[in-house]
C-alpha positions as CSV (number, residue, x, y, z in Angstrom):
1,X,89.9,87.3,104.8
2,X,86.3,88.9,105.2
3,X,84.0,86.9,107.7
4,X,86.8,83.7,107.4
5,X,85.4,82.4,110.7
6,X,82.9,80.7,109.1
7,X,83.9,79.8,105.8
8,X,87.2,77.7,104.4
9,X,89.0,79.8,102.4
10,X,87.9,78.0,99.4
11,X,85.0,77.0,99.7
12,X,81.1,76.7,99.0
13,X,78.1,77.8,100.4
14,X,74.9,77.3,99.9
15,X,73.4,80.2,99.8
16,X,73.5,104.9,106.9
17,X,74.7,106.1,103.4
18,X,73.4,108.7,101.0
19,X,72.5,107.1,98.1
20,X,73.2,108.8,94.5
21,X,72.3,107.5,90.7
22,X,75.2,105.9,88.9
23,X,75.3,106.4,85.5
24,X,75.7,102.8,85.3
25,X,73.4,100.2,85.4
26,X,72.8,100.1,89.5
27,X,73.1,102.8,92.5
28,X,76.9,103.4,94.0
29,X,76.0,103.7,97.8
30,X,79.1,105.6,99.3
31,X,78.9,106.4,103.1
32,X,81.7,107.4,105.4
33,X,79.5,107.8,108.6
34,X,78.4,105.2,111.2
35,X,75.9,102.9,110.9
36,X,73.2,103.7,113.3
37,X,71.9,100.3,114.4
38,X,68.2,101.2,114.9
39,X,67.5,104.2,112.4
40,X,65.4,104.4,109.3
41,X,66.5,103.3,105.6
42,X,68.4,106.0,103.9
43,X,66.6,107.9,100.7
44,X,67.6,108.4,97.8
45,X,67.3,112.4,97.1
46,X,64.6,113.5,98.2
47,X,62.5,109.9,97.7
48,X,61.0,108.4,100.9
49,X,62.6,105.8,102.9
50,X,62.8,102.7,100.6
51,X,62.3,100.3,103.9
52,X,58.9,102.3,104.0
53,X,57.9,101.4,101.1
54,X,58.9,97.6,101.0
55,X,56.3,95.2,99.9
56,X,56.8,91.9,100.9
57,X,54.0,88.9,100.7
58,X,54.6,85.8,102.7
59,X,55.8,83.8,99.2
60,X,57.6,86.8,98.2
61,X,61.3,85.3,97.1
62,X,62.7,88.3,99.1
63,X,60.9,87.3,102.4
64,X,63.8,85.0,103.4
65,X,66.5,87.3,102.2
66,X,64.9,90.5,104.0
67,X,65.1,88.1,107.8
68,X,68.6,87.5,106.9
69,X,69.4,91.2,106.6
70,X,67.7,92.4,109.1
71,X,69.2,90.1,111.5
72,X,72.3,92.0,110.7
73,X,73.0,95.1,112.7
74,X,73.4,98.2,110.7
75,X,74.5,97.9,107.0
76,X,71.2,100.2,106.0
77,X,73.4,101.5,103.4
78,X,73.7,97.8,101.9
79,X,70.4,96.6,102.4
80,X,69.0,99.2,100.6
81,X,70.9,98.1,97.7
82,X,70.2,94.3,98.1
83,X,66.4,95.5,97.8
84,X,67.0,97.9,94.6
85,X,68.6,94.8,93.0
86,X,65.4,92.3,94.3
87,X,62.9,95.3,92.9
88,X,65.3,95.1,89.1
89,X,65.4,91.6,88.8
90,X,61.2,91.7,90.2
91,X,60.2,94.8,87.5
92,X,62.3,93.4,84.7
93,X,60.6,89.6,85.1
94,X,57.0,92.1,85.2
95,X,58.4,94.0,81.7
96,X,59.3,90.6,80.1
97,X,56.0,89.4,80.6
98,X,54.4,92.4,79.3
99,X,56.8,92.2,75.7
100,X,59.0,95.4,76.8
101,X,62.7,94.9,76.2
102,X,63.9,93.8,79.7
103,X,68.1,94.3,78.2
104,X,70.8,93.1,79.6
105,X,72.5,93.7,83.2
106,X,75.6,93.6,85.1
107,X,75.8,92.2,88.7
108,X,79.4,92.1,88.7
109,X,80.4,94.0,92.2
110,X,83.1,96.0,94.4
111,X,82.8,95.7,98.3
112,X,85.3,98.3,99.7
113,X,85.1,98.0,103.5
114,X,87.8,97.0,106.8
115,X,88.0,93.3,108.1
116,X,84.7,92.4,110.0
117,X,82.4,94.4,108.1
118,X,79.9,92.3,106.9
119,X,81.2,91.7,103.0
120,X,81.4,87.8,102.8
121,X,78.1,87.3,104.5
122,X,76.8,89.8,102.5
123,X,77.9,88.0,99.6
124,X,76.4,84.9,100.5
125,X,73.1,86.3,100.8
126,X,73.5,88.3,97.6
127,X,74.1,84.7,96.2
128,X,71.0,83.7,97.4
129,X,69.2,86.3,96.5
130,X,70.2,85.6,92.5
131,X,69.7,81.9,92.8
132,X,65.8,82.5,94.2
133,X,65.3,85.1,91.1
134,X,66.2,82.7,88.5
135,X,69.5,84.8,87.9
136,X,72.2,82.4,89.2
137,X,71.2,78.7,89.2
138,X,73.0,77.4,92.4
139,X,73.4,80.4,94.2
140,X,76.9,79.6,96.1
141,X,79.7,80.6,97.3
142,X,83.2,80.2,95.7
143,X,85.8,82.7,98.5
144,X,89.2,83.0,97.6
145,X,92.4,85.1,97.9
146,X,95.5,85.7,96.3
147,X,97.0,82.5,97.0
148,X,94.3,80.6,95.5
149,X,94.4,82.2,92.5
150,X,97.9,82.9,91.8
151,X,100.3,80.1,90.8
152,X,104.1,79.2,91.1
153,X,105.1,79.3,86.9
154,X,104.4,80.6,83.9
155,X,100.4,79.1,82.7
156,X,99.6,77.7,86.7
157,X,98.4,80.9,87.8
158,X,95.3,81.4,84.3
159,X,94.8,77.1,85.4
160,X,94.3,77.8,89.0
161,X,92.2,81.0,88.0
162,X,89.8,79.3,85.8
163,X,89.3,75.9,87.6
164,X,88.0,78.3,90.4
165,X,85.9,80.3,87.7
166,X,84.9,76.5,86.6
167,X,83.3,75.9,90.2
168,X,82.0,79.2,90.5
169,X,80.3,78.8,87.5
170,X,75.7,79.2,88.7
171,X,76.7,81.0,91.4
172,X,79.0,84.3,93.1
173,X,83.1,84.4,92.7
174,X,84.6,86.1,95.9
175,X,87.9,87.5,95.9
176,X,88.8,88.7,99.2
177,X,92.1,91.4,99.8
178,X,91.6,91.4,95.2
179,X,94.3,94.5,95.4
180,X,97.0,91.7,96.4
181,X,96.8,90.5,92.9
182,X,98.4,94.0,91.4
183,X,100.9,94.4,93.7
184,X,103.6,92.6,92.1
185,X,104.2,94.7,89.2
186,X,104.2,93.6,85.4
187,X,105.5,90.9,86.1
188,X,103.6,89.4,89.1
189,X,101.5,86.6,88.4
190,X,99.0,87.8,90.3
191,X,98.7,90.1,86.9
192,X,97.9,86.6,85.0
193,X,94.9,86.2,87.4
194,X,93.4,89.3,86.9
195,X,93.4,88.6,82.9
196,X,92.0,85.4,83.7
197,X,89.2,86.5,85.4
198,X,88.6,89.6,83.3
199,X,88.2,87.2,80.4
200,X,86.1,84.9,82.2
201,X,83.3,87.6,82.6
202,X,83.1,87.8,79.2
203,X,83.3,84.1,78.0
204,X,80.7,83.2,80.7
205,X,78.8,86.1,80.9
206,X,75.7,86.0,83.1
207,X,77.0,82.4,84.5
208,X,78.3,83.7,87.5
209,X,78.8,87.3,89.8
210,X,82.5,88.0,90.4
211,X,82.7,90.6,93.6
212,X,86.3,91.7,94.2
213,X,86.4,92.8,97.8
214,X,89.2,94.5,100.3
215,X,90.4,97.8,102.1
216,X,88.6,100.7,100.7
217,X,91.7,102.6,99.7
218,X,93.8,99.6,98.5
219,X,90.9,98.4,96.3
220,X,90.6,102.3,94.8
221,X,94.1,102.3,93.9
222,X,93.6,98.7,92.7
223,X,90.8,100.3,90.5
224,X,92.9,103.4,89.5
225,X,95.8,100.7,88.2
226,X,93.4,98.7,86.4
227,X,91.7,101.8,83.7
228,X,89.6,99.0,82.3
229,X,88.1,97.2,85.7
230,X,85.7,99.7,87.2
231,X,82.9,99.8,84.0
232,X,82.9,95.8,84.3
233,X,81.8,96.4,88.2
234,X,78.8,98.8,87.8
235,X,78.0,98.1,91.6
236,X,80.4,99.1,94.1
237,X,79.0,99.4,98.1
238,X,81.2,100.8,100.9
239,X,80.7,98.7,104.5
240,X,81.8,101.5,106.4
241,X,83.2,100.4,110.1
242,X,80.5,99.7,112.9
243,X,80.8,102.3,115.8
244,X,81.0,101.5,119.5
245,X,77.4,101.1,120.2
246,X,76.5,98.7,117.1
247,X,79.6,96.8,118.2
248,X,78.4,96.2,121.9
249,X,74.6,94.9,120.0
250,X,76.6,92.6,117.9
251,X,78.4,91.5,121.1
252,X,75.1,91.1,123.4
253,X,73.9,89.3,120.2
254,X,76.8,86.6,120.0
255,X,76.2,86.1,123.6
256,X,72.4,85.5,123.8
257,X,73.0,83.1,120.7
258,X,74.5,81.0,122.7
259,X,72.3,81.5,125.9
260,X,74.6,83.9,127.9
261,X,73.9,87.3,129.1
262,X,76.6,89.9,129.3
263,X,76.3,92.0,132.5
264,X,76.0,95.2,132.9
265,X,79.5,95.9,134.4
266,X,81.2,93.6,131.4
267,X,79.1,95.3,129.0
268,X,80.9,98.9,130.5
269,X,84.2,97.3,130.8
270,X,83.7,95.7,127.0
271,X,82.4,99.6,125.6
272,X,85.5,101.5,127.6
273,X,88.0,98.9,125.6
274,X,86.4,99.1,122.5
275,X,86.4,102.4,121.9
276,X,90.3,102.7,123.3
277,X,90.9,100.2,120.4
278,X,89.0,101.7,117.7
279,X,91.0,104.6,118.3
280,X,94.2,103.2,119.1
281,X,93.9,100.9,115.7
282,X,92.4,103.2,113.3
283,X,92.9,101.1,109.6
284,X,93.5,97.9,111.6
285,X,90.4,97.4,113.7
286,X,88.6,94.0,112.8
287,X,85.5,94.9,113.5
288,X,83.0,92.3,114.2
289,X,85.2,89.9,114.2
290,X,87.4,91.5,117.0
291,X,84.7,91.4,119.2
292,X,83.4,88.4,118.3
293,X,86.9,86.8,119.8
294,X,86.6,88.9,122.8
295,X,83.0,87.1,123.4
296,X,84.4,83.5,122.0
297,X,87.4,84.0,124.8
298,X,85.0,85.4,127.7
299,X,82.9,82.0,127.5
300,X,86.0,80.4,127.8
301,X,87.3,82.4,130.4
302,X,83.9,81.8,132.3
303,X,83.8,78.2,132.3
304,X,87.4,78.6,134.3
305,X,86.1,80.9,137.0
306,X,83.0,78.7,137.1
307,X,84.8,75.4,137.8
308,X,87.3,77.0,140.5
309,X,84.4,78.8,142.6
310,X,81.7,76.0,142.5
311,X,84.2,73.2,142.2
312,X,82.0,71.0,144.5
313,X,78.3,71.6,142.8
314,X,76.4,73.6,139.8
315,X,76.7,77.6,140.1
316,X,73.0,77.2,139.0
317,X,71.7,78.8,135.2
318,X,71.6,82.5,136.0
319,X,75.5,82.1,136.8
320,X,75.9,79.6,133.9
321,X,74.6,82.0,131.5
322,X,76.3,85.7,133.5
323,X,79.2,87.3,131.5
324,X,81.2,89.1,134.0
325,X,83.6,92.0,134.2
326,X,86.8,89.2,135.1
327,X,85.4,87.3,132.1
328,X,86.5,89.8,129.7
329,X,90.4,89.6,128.9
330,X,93.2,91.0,126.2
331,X,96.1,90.9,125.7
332,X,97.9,94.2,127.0
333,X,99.5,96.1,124.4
């Protein structure tokens, strides 16, 4: 389940692409490349740079949204869309004011993207994001899966499905792995759940964002199964995976979060492995998340070494905080 590590499974929380026009409502941002950690937005044809031309005052409701994002390394394709929807909700509250016909619009999303990507955190901050413009008015998280929503007899699986809707209700519905819910068949419950929800979006519509999230090509077939689904999700973003160098800025990030400094050897032992695994694990890689285990298991690793060579005093703080080459373990495949 997307970003689990920090999140119960059910739970709340308070809270570089081309880009092309959709004939929807919103922009479907669609990238297979990297990310490139440091580079400018992307346009949108042949517009300048949208991070160029971000305006952003110090009470702005965006200004805490835009530290959040770019905290996050990569995802340009993403925040890019986060700001379209901020400049929307922004311009339509502006036309409202001024007696032009603001209409109606759907938030509803698709987040097609590996393990590790980003999605759920994403999500939260989306959340957060709706609450601050008046769209949503609690702005949490509700993150399920299949299990969650799909129950053991005939009526359990729509009561399970709505109580969830029920406390999503003012804020954004998550459904990680969604495809898992067609794969049953006719007669799978998991069937039951997706009626469930469909109807939900219309009996409380504009109470609450549902984004269904998973694998990109499982949640395309998902789509393709489903004829009615993808015009009630107008915005669908890809999180493509990170490549080698944003993953080894995520993993000196981790680490000098939590005071530690990875050393330059580690850091060459740590790129060497991860691209072996990338490659070795093409539709399985985790991501993020696999490296942020490899950092979570070096500290521990550490502290060992530590105790055994300075077992009589303190290896003093520019060893407490050192990363080293030995630090760095897995498991041999």
């Amino acid at each position: 389940m997307g970003d689990r590590a920090m999140n119960e499974r059910v739970g709340t929380t308070g809270q570089t692409g081309s880009a092309r026009p959709s004939r929807q409502i919103n922009v479907v941002l669609r990238s297979q490349e990297p990310y490139v950690a440091t580079g400018a937005a992307p346009t949108l044809e042949s517009e300048p740079p949208a991070a160029s031309a971000k305006t952003i005052t110090p009470g702005d409701p965006y200004s805490e949204i835009s530290r959040e994002l770019e905290a996050m390394v990569g995802l340009d394709n993403v925040k890019l869309l986060v700001y379209e929807i901020y400049a929307l909700l922004q311009i339509s509250r502006m036309r409202s004011e001024a007696g032009l016909t603001g209409g109606s619009h759907v938030y509803h999303m698709i987040f097609k993207g590996n393990p590790g990507t980003g999605k759920t955190t994403i999500a939260r901050i989306v959340a957060k994001l709706f609450n601050k413009m008046g769209v949503l008015s609690k702005g949490h998280l509700i993150e399920v899966e299949r299990a969650d929503l799909v129950g053991e007899y005939i009526g359990h699986t729509a009561q399970k499905t709505r109580d969830l809707v029920r406390k999503a209700l003012g804020g954004v519905l998550f459904v990680d792995e969604a495809y898992s819910l067609a794969r049953g068949g006719e007669k799978d419950f998991g069937k039951e759940a997706i009626d469930t929800l469909v109807k939900a979006m219309e009996d409380h519509r504009n109470q609450f964002v549902l984004i269904l999230a998973g694998y990109p090509l499982e949640i395309e077939h998902f789509l393709m199964t489903n004829p009615g689904l993808p015009s009630r999700f107008p915005i669908q973003i890809e999180f493509p995976d990170y490549s080698v160098d944003q993953l080894i800025q995520i993993a000196e990030l981790m680490a000098k979060d939590r005071d530690y400094t990875l050393m330059p050897q580690a850091l060459f032992k740590l790129r060497q492995h991860l691209m072996a695994e990338k490659t070795a694990s093409l539709y399985s890689f985790s991501n993020a998340r696999y490296v942020r285990n490899i950092i979570e298991k070096a500290f521990r690793h550490q502290a060992v070494r530590l105790l055994n060579q300075y077992s009589s005093g303190s290896p003093g703080k520019q060893e407490l905080m050192a990363i080293r080459p030995e630090d760095l373990r897995w498991d041999a495949k």
